[in-house]
N, CA, C and O of each residue as an XYZ file, in Angstrom:
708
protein
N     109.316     68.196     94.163
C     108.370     68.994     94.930
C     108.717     70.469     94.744
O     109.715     70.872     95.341
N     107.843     71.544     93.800
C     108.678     72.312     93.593
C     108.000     73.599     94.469
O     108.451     74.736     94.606
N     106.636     72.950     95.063
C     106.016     73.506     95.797
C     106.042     73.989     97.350
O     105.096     74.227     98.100
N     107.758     74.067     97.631
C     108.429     74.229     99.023
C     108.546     75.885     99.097
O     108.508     76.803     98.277
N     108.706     75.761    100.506
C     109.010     77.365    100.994
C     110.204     78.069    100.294
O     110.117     79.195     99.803
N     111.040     77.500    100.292
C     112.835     77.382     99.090
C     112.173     77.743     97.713
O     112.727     78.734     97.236
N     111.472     77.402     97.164
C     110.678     77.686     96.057
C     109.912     79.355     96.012
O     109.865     79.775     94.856
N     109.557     79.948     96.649
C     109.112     81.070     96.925
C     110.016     82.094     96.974
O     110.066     83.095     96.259
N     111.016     81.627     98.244
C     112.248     82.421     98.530
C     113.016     83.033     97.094
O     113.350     84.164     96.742
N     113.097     81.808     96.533
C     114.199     82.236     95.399
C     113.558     82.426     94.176
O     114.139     82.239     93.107
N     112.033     82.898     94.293
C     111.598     83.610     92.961
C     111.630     84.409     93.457
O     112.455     85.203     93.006
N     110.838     84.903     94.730
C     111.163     86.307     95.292
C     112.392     87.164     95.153
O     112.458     88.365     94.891
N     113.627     86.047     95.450
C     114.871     86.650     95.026
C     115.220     87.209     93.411
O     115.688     88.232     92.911
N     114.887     86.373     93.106
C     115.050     86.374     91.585
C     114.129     87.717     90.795
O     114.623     88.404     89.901
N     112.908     87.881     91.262
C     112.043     89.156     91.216
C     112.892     90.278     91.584
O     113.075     91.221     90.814
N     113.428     90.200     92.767
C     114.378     91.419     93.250
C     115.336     91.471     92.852
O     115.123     92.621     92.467
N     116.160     91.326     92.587
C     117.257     91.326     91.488
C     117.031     91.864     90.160
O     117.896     92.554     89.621
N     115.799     91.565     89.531
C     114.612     92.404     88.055
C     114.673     93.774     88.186
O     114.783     94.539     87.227
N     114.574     94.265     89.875
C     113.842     95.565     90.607
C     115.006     96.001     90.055
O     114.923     96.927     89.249
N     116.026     95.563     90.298
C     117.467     96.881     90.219
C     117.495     97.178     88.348
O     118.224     98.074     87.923
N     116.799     96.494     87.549
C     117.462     96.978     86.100
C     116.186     98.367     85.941
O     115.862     98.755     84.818
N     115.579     98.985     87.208
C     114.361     99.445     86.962
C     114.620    100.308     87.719
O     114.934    101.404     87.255
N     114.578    100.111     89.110
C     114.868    101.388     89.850
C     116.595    101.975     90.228
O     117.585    101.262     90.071
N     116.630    103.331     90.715
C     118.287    103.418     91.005
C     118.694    102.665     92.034
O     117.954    101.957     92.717
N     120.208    102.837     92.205
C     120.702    102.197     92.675
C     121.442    103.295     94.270
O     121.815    102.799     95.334
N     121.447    104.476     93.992
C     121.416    105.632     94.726
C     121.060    106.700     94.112
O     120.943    106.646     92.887
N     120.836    107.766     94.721
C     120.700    109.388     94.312
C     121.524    110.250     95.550
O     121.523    110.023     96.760
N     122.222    111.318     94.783
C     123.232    111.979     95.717
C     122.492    113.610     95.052
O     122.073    113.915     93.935
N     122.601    114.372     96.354
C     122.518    115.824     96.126
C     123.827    116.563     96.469
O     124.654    115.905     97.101
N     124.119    117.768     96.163
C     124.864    118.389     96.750
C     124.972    119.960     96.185
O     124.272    120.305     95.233
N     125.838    120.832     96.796
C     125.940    121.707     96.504
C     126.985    122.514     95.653
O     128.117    122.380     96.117
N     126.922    123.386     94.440
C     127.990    123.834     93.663
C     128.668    124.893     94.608
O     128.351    125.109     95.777
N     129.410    125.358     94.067
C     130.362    126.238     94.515
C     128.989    127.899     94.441
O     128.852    128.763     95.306
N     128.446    127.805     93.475
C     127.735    129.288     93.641
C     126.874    128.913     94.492
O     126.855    129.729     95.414
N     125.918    127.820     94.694
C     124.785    127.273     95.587
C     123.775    126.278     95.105
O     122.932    125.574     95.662
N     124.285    126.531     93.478
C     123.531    125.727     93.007
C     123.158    124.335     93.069
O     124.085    123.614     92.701
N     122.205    123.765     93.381
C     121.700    122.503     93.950
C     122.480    121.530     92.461
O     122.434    122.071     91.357
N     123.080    120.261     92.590
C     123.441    119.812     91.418
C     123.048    118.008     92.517
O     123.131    117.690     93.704
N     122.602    117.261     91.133
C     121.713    116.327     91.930
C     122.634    115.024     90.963
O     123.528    115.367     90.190
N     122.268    113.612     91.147
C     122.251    112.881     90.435
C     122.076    111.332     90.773
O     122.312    110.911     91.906
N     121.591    110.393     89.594
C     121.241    109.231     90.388
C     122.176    108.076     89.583
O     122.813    108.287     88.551
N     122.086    106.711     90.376
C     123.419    106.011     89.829
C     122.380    105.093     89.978
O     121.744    104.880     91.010
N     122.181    104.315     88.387
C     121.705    103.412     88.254
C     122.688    101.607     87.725
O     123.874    101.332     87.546
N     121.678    100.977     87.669
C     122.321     99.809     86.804
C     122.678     99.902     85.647
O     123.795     99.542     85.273
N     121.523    100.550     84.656
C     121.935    100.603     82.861
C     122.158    102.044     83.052
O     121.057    102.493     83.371
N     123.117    103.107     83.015
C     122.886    104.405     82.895
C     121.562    105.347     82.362
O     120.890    105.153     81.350
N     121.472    105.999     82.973
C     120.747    107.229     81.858
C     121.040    108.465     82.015
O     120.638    109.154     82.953
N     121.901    108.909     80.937
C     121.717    110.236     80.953
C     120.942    111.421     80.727
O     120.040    111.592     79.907
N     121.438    112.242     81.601
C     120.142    113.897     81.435
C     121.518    114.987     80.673
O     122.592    115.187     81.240
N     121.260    115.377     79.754
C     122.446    116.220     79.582
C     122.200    117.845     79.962
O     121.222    118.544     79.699
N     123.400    118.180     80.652
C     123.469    119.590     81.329
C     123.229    120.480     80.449
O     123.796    120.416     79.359
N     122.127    121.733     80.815
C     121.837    122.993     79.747
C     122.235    124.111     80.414
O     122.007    124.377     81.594
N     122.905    124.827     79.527
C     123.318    126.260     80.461
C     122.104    127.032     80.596
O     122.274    128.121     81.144
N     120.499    126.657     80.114
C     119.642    127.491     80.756
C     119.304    127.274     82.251
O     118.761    128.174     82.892
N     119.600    126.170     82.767
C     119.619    125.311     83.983
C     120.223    125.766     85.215
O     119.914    125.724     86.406
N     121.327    126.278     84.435
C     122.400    126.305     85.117
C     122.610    128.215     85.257
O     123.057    128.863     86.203
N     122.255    128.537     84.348
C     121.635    130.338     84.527
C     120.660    130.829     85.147
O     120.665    131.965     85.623
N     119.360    129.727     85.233
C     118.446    129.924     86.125
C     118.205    129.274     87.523
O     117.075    129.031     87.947
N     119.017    129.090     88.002
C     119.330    128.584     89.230
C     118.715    127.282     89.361
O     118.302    127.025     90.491
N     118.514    126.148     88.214
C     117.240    125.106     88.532
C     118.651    124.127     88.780
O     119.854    124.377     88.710
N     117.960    123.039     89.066
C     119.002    121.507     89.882
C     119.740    121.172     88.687
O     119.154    121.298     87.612
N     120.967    120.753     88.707
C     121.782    120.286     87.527
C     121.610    118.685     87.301
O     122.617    118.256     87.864
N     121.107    117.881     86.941
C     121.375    116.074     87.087
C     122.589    115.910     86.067
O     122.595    116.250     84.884
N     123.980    115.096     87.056
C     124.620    115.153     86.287
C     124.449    113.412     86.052
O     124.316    112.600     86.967
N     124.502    113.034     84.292
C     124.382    111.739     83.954
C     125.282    110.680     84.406
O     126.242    111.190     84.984
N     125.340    109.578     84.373
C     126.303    108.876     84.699
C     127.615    108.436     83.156
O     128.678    107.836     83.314
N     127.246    108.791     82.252
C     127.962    108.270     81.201
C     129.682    108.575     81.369
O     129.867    109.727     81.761
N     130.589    108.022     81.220
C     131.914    108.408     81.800
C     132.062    108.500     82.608
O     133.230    108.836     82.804
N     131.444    108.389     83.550
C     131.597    108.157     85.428
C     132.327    107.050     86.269
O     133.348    107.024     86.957
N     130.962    105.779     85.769
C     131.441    104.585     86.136
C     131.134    103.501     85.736
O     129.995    103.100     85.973
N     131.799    102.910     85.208
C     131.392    101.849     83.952
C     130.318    100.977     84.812
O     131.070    100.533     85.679
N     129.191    100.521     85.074
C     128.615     99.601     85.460
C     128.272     97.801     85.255
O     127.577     97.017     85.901
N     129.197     97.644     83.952
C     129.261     96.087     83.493
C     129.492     95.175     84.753
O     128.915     94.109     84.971
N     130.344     95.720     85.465
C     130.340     94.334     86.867
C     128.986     94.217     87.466
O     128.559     93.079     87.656
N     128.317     95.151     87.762
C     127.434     94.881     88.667
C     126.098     94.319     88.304
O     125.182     93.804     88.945
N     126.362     94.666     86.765
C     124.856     94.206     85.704
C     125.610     92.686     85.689
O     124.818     91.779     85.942
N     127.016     92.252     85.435
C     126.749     90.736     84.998
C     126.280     90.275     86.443
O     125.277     89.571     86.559
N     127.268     90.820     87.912
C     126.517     89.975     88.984
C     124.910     90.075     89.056
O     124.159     89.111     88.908
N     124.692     90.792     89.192
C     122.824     91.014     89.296
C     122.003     89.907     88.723
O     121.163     89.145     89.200
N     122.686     90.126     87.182
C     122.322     89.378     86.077
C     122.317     87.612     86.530
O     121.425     86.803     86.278
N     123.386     87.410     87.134
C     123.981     85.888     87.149
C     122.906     85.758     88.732
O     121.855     85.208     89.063
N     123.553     86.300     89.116
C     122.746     86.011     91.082
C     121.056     85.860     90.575
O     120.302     85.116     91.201
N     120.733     86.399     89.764
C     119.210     86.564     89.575
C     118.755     85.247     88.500
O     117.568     84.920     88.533
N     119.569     84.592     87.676
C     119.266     83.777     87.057
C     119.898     82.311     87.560
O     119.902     81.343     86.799
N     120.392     82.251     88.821
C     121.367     81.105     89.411
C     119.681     81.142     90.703
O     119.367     80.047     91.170
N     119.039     82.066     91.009
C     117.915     81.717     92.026
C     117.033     81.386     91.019
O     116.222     80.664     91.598
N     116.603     81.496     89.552
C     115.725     81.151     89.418
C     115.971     80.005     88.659
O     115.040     79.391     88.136
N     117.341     79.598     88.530
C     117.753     78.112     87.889
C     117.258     77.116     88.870
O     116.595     76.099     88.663
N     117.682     77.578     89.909
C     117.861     76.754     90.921
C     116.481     76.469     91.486
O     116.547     75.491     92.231
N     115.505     76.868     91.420
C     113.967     76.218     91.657
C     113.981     74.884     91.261
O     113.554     73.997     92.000
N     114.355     74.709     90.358
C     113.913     73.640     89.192
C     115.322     72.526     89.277
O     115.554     71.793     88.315
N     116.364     72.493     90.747
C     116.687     71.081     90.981
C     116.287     70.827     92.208
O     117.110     70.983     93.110
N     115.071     70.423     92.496
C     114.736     70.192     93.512
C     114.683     69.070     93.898
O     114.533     68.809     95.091
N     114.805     68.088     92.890
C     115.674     66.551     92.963
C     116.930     66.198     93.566
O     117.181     65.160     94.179
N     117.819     67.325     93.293
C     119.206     67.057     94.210
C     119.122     68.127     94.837
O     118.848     69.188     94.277
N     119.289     68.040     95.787
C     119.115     69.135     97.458
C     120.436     69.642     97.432
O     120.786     70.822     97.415
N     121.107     68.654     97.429
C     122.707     68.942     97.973
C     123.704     70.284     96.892
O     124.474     71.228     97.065
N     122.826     69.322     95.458
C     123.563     70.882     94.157
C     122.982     71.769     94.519
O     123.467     72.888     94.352
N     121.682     71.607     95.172
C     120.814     72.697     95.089
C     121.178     74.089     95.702
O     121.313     75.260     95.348
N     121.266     73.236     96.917
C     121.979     73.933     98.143
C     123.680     74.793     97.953
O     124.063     75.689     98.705
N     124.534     74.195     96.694
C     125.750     74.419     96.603
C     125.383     75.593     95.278
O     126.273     76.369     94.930
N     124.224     75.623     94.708
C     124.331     76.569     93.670
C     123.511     77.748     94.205
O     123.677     78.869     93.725
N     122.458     77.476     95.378
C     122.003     78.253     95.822
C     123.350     79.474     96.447
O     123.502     80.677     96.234
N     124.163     78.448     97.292
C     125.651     79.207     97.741
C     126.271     80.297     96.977
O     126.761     81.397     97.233
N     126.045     79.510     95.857
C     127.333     80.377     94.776
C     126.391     81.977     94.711
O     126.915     83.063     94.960
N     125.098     81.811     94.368
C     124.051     82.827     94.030
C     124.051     84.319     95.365
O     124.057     85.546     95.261
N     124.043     83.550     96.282
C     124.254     84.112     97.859
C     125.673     85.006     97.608
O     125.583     86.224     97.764
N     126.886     84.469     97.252
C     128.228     84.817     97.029
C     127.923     86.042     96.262
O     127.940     87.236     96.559
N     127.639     85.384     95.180
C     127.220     86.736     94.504
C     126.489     88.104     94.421
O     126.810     89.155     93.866
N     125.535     87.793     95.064
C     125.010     88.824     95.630
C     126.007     89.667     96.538
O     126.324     90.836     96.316
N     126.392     88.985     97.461
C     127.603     89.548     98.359
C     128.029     90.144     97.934
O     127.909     91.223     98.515
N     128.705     90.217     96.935
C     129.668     90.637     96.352
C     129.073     91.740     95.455
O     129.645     92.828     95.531
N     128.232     91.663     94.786
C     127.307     92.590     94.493
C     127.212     93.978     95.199
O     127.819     95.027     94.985
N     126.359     93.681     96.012
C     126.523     94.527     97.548
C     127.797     94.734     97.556
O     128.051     95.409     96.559
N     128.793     94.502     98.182
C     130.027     94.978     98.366
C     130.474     96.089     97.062
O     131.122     97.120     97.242
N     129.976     95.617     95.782
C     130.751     96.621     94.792
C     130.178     98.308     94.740
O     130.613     99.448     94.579
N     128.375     97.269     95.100
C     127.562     98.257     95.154
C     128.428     99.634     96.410
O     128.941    100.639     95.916
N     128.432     99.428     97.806
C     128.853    100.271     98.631
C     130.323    100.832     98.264
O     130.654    102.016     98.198
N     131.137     99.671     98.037
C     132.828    100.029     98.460
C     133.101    100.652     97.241
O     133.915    101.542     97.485
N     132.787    100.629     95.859
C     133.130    100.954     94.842
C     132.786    101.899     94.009
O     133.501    102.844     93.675
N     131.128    101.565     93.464
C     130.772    101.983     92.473
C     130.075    103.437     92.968
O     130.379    104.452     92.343
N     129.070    103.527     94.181
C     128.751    104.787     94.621
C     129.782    105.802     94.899
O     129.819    106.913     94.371
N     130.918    105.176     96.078
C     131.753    106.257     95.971
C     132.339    106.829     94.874
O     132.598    108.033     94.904
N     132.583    106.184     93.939
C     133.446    106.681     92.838
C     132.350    107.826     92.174
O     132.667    108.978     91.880
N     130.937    107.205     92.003
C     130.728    107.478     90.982
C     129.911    108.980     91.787
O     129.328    109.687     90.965
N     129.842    109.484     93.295
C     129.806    110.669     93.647
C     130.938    111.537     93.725
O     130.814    112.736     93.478
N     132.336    110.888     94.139
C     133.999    111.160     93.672
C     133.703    111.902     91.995
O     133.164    113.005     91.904
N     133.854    111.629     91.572
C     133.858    111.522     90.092
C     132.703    112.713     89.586
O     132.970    113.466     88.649
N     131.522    112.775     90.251
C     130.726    113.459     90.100
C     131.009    114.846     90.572
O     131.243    115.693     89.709
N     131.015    115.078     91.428
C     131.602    115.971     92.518
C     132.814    116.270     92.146
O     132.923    117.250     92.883
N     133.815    116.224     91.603
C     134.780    116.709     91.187
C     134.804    117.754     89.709
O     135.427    118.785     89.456
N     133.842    116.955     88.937
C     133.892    117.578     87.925
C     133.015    118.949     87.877
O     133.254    119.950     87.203
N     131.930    118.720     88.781
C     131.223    119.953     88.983
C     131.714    120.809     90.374
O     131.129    121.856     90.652
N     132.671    120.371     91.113
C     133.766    121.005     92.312
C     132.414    121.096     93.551
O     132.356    122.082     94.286
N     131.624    120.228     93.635
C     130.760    120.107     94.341
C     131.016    119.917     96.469
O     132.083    119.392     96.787
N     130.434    120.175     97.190
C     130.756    120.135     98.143
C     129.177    119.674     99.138
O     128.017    119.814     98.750
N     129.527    119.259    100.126
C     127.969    118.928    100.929
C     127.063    117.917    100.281
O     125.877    118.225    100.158
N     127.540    116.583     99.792
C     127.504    116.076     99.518
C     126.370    114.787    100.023
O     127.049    114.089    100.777
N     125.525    114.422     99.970
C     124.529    113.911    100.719
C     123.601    112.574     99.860
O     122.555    112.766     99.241
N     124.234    111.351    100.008
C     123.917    109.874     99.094
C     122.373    109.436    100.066
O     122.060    109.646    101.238
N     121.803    108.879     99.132
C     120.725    108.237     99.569
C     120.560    106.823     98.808
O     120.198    107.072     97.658
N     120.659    105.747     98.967
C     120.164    104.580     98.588
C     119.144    104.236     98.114
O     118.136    104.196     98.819
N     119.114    103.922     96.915
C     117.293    103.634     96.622
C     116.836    102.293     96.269
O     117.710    101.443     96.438
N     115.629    101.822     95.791
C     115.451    100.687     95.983
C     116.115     99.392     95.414
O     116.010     98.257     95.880
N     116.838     99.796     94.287
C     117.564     98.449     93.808
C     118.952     98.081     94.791
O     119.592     97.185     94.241
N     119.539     98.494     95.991
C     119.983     98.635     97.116
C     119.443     97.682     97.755
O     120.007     96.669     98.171
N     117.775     98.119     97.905
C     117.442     97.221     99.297
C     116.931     95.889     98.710
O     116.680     94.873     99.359
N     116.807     96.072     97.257
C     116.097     94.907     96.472
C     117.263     93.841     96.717
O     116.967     92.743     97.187
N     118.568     94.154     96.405
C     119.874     93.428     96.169
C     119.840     92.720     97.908
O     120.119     91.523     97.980
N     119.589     93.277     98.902
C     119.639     93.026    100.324
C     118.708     92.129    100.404
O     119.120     90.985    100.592
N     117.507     92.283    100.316
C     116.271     91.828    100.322
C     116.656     90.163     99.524
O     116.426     89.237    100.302
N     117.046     89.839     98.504
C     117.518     89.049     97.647
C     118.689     88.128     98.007
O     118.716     86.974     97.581
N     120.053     88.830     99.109
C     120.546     88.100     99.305
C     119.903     87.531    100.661
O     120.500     86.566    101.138
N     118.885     87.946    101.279
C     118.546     87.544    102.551
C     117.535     86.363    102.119
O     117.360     85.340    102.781
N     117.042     86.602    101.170
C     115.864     85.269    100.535
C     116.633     84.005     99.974
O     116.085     82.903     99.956
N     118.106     84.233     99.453
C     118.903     82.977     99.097
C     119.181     82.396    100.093
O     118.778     81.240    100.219
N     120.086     83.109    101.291
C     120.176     82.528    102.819
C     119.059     81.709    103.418
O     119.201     80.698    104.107
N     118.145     82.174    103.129
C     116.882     81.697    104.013
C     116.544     79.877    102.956
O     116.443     78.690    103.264
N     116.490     80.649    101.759
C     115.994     79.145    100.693
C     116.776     78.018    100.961
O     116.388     76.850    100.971
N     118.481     78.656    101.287
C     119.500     77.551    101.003
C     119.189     77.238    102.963
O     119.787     76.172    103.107
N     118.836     77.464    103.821
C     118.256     76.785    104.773
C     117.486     76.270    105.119
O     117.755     75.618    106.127
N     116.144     76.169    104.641
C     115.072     75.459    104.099
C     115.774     74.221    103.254
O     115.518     73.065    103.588
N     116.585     74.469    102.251
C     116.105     73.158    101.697
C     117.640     71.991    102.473
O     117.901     70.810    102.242
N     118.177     72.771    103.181
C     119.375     72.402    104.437
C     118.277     71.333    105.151
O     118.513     70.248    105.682
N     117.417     71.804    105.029
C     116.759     71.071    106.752
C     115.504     69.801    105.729
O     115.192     68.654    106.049
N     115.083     70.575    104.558
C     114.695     69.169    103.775
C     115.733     67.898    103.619
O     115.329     66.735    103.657
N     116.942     68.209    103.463
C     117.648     67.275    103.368
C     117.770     66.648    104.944
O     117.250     65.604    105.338
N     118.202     67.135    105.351
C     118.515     66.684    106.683
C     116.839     65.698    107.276
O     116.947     64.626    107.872
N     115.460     66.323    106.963
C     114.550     65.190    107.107
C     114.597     63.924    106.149
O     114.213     62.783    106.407
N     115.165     64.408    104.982
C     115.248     63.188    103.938
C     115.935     62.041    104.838
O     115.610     60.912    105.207
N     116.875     62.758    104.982
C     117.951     61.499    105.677
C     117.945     60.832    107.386
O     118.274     59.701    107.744
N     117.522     61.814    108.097
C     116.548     61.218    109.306
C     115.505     60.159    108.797
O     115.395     59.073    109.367
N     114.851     60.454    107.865
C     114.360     59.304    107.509
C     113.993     57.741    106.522
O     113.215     56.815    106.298
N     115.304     58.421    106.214
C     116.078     56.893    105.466
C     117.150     56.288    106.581
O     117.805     55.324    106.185
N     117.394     56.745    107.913
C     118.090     55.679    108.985
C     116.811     55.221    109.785
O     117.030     54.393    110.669
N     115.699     55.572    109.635
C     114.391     55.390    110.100
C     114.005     53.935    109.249
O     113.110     53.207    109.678
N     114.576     53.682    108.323
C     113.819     52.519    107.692
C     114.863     51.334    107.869
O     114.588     50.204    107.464
């Protein structure tokens, strides 16, 4: 039955998890030492903007790139794996119980995701930023591959309870017979 609420959840998840190889993952502003506004955003695959001293002579915003900042390979394989473990997992809807235990692992991951996302990779990679340009006033904003990753682990939770409670009718009603 692949046509369950658990079924929705974890394409939805699986969609959101897509969002982050697309949108950032934060954007930080702050201020240089002369006043100059120096900006930058921290994605999943990097992209760099490279710094021009006309930019930087005419008082315009500096974006500093992420390249040498902060390696991002952890967070692309979790993304990567959490996003292809929800959309594996549609398709055992025959065994509830793996279902439910791989749905787990996917959930984990995300977690953990999230966790690298906050504890690690932003700070460093405004640390890191901010140092090299001696930046001060410092001001992070989260953007949508953030809330996509949230959004995603809250749709695995929800799927792997749904199909918790399919099982649990399965078996209410096999002591029924």
């Amino acid at each position: 039955m692949i046509q369950r609420k658990q079924t929705i959840f974890l394409l939805l998840a699986a969609c959101a998890m897509a969002l982050c190889f697309v949108f950032p993952i934060a954007s930080f502003e702050a201020k240089a030492p002369l006043g100059m506004p120096v900006t930058g955003q921290f994605r999943m695959i990097p992209k760099d903007v490279p710094e021009t001293m006309s930019q930087i002579l005419n008082g315009e915003p500096v974006e500093i790139g992420q390249r040498g900042y902060v390696k991002t390979w952890p967070l692309v394989v979790l993304t990567i794996a959490s996003g292809l473990i929800a959309l594996g997992s549609i398709f055992m809807y025959k065994n509830r119980v793996r279902q439910m235990r791989v749905v787990a692992v996917g959930f984990l991951l995300g977690v953990v995701d999230l966790f690298l996302i906050f504890i690690w990779a932003v700070d460093s990679f405004v640390d890191q930023a901010t140092k090299a340009m001696a930046c001060t006033e410092v001001h992070v904003s989260y953007g949508v591959a953030t809330w996509a990753i949230i959004a995603a682990v809250v749709l695995m939770f929800l799927a792997q309870r749904f199909i918790r409670k399919d099982e649990e009718k399965v078996r209410a009603a096999d002591r029924l017979r």
